[in-house]
Phi, psi and omega in degrees: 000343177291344184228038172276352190271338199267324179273001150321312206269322148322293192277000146305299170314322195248023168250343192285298195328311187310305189304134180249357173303133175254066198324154146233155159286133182267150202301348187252015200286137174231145173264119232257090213240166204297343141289335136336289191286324163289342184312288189306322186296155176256142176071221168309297203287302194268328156326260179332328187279299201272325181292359189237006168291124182263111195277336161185178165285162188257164176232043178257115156293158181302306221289310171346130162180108191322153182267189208282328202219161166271172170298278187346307211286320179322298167320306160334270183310330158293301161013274181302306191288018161289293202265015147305281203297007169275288209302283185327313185283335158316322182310299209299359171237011157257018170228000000 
């Protein structure tokens, strides 16, 4: 999971390569940013609209996530699948 961003960004660069499109602005295009769009709303609608307006970039990765188990619990859980695989091989020599 550490280099899904980087080969994304790859096969995006070298497909962005592939491309002959070129944009233009078209002459009356005006530009149009998230306050703009929240300005006119009333109440509840422009509230939700600023809380969810993204105010700068962050310096968290997406990817961050804790991990699943504790020290403890880990332990815990081999444990038990130890004594699974014991407890299944008596069976298999005692039947």
């Amino acid at each position: 999971m550490d280099y899904v961003y980087d080969y994304m960004f790859h096969v995006l660069s070298e497909y962005a390569k592939l491309l002959r499109y070129k944009p233009t602005i078209p002459e009356r295009a005006l530009e149009i940013c998230s306050e703009t769009l929240a300005c006119p709303r009333v109440g509840v609608h422009k509230t939700f609209m600023m809380e969810l307006m993204v105010k700068g970039p962050t310096n968290v990765s997406p990817c961050n996530m804790p991990p699943p188990y504790d020290a403890l619990a880990i332990q815990a859980l081999l444990e038990r699948k130890a004594n699974a695989v014991s407890q299944v091989e008596l069976w298999e020599k005692k039947y």
